[in-house]
Biopython code that builds the backbone (N, CA, C, O; Angstrom):
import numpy as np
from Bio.PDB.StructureBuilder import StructureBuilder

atoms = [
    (1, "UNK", "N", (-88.767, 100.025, -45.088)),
    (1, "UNK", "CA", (-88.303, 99.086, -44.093)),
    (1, "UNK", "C", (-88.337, 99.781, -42.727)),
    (1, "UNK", "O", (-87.874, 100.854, -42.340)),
    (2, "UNK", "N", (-89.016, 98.843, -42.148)),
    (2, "UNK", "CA", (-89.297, 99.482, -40.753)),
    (2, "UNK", "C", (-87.482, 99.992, -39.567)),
    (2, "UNK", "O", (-86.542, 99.410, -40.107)),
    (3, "UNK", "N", (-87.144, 100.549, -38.714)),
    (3, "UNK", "CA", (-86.420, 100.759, -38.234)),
    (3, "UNK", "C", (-86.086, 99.339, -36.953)),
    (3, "UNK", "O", (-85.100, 99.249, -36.221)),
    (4, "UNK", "N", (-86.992, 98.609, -37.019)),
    (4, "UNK", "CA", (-86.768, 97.179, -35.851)),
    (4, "UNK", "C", (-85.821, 96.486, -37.259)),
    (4, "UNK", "O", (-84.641, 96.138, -37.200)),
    (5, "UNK", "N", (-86.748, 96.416, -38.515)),
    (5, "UNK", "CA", (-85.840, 95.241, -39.408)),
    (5, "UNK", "C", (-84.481, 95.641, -39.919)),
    (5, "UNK", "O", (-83.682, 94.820, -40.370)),
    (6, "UNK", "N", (-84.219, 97.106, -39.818)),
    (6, "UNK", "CA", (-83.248, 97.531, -40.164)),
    (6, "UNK", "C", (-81.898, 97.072, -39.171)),
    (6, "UNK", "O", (-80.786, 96.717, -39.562)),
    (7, "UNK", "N", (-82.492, 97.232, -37.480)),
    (7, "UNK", "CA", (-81.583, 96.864, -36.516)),
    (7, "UNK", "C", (-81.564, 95.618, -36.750)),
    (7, "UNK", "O", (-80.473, 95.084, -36.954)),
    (8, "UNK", "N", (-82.938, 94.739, -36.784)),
    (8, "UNK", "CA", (-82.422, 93.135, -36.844)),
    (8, "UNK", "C", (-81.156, 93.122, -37.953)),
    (8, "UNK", "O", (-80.151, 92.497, -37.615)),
    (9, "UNK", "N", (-81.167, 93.812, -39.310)),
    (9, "UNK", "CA", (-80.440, 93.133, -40.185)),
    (9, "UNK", "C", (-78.797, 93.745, -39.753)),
    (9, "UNK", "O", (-77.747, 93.137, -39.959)),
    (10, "UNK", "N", (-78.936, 95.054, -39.131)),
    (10, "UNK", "CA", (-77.762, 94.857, -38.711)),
    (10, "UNK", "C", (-76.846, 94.069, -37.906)),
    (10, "UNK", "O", (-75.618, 94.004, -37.959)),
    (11, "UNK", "N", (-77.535, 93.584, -37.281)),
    (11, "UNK", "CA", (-77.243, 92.806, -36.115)),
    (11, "UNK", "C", (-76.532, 91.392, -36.714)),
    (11, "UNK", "O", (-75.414, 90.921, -36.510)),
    (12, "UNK", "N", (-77.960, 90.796, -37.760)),
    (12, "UNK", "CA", (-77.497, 89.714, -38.418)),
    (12, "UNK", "C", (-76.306, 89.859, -38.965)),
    (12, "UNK", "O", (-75.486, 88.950, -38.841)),
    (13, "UNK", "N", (-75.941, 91.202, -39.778)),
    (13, "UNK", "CA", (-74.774, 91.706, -40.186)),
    (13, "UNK", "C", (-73.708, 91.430, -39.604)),
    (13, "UNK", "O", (-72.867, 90.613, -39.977)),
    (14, "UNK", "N", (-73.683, 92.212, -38.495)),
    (14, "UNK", "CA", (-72.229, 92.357, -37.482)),
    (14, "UNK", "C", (-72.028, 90.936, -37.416)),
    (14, "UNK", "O", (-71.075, 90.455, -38.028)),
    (15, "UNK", "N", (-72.564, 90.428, -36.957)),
    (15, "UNK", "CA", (-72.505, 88.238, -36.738)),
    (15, "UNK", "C", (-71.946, 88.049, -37.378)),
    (15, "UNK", "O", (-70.778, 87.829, -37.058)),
    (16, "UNK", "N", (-72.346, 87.985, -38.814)),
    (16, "UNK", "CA", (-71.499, 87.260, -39.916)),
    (16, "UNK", "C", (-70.362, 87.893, -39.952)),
    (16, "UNK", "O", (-69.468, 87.054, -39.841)),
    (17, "UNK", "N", (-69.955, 88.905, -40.047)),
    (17, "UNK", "CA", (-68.620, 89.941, -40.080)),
    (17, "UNK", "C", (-67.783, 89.259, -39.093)),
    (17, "UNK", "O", (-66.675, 88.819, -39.398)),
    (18, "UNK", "N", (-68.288, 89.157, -37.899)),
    (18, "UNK", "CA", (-67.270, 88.504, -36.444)),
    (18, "UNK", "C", (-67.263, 87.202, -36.971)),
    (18, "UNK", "O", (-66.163, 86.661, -36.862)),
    (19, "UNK", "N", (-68.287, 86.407, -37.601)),
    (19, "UNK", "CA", (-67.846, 84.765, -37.752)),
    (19, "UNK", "C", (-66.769, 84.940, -38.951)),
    (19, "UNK", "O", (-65.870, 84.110, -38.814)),
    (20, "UNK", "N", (-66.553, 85.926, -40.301)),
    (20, "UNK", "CA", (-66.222, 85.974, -41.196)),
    (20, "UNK", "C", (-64.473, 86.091, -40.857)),
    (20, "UNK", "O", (-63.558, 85.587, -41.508)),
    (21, "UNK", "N", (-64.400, 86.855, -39.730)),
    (21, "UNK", "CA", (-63.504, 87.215, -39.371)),
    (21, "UNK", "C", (-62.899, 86.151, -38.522)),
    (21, "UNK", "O", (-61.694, 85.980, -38.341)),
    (22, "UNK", "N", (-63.655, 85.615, -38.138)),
    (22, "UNK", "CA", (-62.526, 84.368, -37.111)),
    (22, "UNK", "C", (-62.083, 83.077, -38.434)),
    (22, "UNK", "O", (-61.081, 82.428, -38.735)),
    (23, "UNK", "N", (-63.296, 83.200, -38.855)),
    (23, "UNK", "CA", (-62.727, 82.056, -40.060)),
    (23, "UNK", "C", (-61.259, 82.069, -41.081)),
    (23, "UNK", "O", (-60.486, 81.177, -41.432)),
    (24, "UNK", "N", (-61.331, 83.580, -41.345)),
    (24, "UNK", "CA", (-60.264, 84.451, -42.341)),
    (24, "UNK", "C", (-58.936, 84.195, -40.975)),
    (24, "UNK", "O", (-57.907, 83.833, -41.546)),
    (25, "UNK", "N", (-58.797, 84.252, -40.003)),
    (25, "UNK", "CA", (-58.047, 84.509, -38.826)),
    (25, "UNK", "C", (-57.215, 83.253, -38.353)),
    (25, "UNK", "O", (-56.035, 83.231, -38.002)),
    (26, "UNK", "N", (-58.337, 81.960, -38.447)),
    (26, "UNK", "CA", (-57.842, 80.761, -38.378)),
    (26, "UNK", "C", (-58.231, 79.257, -39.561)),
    (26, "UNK", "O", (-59.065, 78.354, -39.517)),
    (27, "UNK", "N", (-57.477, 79.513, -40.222)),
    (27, "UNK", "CA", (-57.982, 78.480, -41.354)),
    (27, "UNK", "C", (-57.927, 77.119, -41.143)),
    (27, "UNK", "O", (-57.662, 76.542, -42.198)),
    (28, "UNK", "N", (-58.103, 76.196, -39.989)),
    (28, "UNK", "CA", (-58.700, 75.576, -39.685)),
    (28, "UNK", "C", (-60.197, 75.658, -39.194)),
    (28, "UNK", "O", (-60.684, 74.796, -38.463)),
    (29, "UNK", "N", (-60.763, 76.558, -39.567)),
    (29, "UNK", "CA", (-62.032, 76.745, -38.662)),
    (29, "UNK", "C", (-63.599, 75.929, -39.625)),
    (29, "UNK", "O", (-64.597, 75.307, -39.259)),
    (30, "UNK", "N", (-62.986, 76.443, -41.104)),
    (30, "UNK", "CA", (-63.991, 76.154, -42.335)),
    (30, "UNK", "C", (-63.999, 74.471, -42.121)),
    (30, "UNK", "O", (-64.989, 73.740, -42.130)),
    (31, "UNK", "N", (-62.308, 74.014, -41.887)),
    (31, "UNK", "CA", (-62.623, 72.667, -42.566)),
    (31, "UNK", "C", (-63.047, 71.613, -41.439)),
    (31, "UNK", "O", (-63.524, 70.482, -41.533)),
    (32, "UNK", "N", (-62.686, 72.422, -40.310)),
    (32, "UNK", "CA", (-63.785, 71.454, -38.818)),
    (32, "UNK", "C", (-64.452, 71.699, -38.899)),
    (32, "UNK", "O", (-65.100, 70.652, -38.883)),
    (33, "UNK", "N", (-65.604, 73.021, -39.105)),
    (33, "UNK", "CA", (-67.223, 73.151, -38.995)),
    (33, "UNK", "C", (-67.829, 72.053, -40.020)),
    (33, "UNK", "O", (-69.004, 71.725, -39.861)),
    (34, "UNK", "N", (-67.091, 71.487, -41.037)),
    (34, "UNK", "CA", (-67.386, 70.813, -42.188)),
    (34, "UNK", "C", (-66.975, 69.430, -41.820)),
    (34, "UNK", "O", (-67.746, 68.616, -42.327)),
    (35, "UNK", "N", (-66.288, 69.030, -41.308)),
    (35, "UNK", "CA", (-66.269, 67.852, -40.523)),
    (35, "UNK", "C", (-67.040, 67.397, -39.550)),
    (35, "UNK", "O", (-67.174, 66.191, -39.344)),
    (36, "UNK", "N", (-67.576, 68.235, -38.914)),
    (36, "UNK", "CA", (-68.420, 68.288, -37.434)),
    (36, "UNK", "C", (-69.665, 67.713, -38.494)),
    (36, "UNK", "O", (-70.100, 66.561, -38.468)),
    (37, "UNK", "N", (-70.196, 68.968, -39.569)),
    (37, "UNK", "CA", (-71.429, 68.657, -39.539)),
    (37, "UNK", "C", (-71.665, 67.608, -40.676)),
    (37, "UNK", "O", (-72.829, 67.316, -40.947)),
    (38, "UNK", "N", (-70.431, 66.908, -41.491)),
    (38, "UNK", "CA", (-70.498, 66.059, -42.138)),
    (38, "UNK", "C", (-70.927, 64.429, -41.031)),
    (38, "UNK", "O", (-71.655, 63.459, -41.247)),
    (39, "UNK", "N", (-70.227, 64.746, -40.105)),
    (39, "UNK", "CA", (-70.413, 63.625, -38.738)),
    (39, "UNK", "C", (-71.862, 63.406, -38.219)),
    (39, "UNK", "O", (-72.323, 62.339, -37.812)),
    (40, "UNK", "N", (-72.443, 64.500, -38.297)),
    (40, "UNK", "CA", (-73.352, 65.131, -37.722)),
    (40, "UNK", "C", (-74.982, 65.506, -38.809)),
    (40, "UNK", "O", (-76.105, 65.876, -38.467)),
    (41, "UNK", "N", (-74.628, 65.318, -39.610)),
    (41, "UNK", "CA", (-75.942, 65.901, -40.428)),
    (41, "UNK", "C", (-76.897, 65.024, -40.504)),
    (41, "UNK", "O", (-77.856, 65.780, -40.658)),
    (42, "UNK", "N", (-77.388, 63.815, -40.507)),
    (42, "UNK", "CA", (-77.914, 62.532, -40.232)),
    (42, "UNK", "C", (-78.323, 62.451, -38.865)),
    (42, "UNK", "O", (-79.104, 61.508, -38.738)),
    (43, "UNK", "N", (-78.099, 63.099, -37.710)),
    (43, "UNK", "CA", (-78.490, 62.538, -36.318)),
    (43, "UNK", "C", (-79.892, 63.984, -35.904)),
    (43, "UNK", "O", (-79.940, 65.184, -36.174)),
    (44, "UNK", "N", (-80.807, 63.058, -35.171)),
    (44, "UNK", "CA", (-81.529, 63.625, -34.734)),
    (44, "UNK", "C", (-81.083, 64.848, -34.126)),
    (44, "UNK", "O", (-80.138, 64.834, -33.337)),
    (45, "UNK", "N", (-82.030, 66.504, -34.604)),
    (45, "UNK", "CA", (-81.732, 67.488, -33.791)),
    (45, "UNK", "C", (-79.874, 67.861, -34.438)),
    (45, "UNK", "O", (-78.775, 67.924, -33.888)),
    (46, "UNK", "N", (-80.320, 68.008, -35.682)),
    (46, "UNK", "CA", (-78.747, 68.531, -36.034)),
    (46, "UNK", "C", (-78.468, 69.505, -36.027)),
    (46, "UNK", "O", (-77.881, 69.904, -35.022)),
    (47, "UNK", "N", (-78.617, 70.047, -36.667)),
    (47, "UNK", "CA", (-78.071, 71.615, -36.312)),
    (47, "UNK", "C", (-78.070, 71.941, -35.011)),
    (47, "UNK", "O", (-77.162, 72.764, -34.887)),
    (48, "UNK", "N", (-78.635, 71.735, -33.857)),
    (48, "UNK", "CA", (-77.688, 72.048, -32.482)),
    (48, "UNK", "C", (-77.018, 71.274, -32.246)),
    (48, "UNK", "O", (-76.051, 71.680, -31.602)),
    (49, "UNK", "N", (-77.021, 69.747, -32.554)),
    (49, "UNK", "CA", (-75.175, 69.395, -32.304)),
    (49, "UNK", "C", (-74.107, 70.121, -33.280)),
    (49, "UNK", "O", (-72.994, 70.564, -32.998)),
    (50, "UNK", "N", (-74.798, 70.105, -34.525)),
    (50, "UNK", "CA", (-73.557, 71.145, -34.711)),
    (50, "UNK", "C", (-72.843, 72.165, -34.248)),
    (50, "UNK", "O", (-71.682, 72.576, -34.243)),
    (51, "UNK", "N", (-74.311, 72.553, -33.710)),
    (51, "UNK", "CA", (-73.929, 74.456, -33.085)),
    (51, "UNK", "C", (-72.872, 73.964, -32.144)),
    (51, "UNK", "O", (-71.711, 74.368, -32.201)),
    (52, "UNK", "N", (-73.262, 73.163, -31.359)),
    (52, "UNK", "CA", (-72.679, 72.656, -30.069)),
    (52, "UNK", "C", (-71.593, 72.546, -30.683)),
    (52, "UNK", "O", (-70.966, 73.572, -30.948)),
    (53, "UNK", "N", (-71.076, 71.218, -31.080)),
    (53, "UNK", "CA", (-69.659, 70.660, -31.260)),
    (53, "UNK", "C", (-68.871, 71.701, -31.886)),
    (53, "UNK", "O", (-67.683, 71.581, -31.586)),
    (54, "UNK", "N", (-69.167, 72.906, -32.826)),
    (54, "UNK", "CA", (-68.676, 73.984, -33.446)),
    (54, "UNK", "C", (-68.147, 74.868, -32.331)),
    (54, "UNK", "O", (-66.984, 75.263, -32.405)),
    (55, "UNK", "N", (-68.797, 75.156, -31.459)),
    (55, "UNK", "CA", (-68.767, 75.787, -30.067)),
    (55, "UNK", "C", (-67.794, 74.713, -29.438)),
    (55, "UNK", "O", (-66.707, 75.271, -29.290)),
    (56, "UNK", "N", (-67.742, 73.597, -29.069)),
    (56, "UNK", "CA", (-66.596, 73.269, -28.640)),
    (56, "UNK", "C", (-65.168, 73.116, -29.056)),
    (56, "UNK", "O", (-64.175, 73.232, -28.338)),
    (57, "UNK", "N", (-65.251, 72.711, -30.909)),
    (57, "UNK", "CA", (-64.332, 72.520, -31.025)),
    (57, "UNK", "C", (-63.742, 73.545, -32.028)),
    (57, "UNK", "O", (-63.006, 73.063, -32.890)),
    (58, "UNK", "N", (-63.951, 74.895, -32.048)),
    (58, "UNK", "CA", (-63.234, 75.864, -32.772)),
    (58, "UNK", "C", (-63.528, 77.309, -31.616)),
    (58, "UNK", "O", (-64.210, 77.318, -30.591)),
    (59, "UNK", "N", (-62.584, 78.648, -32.365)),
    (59, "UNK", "CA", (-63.253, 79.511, -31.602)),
    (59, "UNK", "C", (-64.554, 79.763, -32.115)),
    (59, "UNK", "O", (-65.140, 80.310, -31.181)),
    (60, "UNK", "N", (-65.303, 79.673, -33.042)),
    (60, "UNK", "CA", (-66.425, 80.078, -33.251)),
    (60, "UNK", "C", (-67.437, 79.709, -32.231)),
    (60, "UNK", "O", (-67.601, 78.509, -32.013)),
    (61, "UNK", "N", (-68.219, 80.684, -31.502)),
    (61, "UNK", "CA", (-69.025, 80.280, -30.269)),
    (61, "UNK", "C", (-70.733, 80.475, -31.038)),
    (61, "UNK", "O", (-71.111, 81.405, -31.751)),
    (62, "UNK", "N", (-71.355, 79.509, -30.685)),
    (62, "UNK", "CA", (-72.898, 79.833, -31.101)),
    (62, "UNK", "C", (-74.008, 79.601, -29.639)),
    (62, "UNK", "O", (-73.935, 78.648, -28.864)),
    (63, "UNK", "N", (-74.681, 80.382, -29.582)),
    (63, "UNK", "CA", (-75.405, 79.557, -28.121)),
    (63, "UNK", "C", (-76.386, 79.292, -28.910)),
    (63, "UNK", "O", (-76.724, 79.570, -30.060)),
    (64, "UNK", "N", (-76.916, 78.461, -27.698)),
    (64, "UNK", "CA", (-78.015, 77.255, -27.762)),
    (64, "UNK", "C", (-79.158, 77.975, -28.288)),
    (64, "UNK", "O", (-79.684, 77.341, -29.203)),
    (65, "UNK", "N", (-79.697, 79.022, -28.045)),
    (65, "UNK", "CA", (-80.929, 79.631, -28.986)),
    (65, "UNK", "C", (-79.871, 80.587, -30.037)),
    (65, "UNK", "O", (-79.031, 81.464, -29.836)),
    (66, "UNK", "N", (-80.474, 79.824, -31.358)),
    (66, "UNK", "CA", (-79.426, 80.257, -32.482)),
    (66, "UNK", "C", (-79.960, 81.339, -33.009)),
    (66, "UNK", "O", (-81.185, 81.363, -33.130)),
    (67, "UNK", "N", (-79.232, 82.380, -33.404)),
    (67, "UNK", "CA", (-79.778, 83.908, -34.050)),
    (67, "UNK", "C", (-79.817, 83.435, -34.926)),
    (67, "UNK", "O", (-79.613, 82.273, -35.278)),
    (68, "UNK", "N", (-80.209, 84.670, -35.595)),
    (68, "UNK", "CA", (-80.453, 84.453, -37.243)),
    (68, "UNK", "C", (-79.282, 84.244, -38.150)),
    (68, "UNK", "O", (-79.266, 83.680, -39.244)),
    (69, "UNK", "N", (-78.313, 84.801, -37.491)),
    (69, "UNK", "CA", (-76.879, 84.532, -38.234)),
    (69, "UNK", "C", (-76.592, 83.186, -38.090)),
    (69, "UNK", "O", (-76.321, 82.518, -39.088)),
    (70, "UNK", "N", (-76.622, 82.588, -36.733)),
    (70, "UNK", "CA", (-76.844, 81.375, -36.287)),
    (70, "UNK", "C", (-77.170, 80.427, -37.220)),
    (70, "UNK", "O", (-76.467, 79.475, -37.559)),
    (71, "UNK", "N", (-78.390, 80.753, -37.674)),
    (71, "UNK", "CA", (-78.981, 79.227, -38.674)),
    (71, "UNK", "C", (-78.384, 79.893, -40.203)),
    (71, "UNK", "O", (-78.072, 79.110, -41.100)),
    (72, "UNK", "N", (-78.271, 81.281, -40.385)),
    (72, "UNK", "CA", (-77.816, 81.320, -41.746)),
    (72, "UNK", "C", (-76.263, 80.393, -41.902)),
    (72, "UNK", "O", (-76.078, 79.520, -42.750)),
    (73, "UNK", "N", (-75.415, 80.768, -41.029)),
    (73, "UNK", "CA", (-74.167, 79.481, -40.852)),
    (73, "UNK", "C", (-74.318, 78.311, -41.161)),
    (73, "UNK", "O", (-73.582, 77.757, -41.977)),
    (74, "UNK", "N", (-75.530, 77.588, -40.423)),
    (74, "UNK", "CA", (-75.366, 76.632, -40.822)),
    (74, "UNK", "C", (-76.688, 76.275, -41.681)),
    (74, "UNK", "O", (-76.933, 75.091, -41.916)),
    (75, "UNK", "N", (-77.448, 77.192, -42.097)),
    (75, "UNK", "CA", (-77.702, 76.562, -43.501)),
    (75, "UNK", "C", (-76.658, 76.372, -44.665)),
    (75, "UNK", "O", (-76.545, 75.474, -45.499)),
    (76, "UNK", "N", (-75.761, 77.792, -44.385)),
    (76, "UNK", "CA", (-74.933, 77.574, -45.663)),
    (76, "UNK", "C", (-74.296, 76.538, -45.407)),
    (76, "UNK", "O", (-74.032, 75.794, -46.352)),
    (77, "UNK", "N", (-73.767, 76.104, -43.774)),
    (77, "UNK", "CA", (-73.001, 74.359, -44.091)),
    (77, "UNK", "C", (-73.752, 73.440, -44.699)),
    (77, "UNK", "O", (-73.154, 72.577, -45.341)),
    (78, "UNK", "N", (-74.848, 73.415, -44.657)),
    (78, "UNK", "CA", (-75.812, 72.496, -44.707)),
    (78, "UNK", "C", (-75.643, 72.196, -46.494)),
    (78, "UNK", "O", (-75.594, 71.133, -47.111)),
    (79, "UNK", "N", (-75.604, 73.131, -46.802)),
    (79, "UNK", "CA", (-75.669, 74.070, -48.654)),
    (79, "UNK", "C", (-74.440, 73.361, -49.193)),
    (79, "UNK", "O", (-74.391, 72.702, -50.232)),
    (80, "UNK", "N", (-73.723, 73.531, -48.567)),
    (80, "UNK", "CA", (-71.962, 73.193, -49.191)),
    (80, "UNK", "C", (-72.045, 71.745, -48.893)),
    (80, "UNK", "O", (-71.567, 71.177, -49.875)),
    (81, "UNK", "N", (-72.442, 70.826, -47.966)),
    (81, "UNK", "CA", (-72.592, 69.325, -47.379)),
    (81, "UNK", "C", (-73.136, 68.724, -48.985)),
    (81, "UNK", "O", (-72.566, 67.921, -49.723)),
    (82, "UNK", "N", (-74.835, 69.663, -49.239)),
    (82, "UNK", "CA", (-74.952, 69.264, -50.298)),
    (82, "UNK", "C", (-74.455, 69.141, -51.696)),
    (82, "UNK", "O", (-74.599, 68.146, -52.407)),
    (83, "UNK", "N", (-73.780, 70.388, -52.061)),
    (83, "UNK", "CA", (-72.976, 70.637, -52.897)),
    (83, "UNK", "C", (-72.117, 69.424, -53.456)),
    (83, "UNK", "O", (-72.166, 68.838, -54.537)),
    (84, "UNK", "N", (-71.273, 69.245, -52.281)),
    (84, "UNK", "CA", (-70.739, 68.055, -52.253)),
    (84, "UNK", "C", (-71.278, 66.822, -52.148)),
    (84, "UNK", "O", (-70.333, 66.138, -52.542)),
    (85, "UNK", "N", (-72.089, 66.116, -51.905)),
    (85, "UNK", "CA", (-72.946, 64.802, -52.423)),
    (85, "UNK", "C", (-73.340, 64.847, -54.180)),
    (85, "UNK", "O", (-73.071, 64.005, -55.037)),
    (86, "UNK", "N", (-74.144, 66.292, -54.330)),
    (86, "UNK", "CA", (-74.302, 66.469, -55.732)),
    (86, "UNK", "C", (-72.818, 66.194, -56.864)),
    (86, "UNK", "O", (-72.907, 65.663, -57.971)),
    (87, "UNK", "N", (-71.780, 66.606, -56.360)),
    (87, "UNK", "CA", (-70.667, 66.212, -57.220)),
    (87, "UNK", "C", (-70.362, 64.363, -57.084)),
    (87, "UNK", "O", (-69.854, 63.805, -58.056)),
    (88, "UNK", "N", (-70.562, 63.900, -56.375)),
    (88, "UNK", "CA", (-70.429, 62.181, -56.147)),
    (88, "UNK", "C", (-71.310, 61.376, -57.195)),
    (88, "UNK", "O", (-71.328, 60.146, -57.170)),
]
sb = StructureBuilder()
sb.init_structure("model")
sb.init_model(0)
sb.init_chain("A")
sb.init_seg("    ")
for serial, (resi, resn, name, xyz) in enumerate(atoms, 1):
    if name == "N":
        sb.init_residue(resn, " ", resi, " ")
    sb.init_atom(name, np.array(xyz, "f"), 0.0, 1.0, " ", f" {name:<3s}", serial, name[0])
structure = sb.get_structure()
């Protein structure tokens, strides 16, 4: 593994650690990102309203060009959205 993919993955690393950590910190955070993008998963260009409305309405901040941690977030919302339809 080259020494660039090693920094990318750290990087991706640290992200999740700081999002992991605000979530563990404020336990409202899981069940609004999951509301937002339950509101939200159906509208054109979703995942940046999510990013967005996540960014407004918790501390979790994402900017508008999403890292890689970025879309791993919200694939996994995306993952759990489904999860839940599959049990219905």
């Amino acid at each position: 593994m080259s020494s660039a993919e090693e920094s990318r993955q750290a990087k991706v690393i640290s992200e999740l650690r700081t999002f992991i950590k605000k979530v563990l910190s404020d336990p409202t955070v899981a069940s609004t990102c999951m509301d937002i993008a339950r509101n939200l998963k159906n509208e054109p260009d979703a995942d940046a309203k999510i990013a967005e409305a996540i960014s407004s309405q918790t501390i979790v901040r994402i900017p508008e060009v999403l890292s890689d941690a970025d879309r791993i977030f919200i694939d996994i919302i995306k993952d759990v959205l489904e999860d839940e339809s599959a049990l219905y």
